[in-house]
N, C-alpha and C positions, 0 to 999 in steps of 0.2 A: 718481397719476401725471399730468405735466403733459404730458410731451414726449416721443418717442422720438427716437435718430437711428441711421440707420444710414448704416455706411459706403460713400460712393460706388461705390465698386468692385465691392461684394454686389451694385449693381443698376444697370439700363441707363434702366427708364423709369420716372414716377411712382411716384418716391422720398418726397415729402410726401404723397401718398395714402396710402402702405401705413405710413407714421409715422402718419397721424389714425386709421387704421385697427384700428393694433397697440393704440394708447393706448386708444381708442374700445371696443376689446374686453377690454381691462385694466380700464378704468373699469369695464362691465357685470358682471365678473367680481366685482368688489369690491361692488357694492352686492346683487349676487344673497347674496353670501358674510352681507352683513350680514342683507341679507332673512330667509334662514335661522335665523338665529341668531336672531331675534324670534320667528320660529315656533317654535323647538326651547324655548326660553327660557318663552317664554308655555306651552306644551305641559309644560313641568316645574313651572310656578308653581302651574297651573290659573287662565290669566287672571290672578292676582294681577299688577297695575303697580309696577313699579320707580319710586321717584320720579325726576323727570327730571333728566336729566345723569348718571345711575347707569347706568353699561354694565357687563354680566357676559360673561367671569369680571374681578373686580374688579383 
């Protein structure tokens, strides 16, 4: 996610804060998601590495 916008009208003050805000909390969202997914991944492999560029489920 790059951007968020919302519409003027939803809001009276610092409208580009609660955009950097929303994205900024999207973003964390997504890489927590992936984080996970390394641990869960590695926890089924036993350690064993994926060569790189190999994301699961394929």
């Amino acid at each position: 996610m790059r951007r968020v916008n919302i519409d003027e009208s939803l809001m009276e003050d610092d409208k580009e804060m609660l955009e950097d805000l929303i994205a900024a909390a999207f973003n964390d969202a997504a890489r927590r998601i992936e984080e996970t997914q390394k641990e869960k991944m590695a926890s089924i492999t036993g350690g064993m590495q994926l060569p790189p560029g190999m994301k699961m489920p394929f």
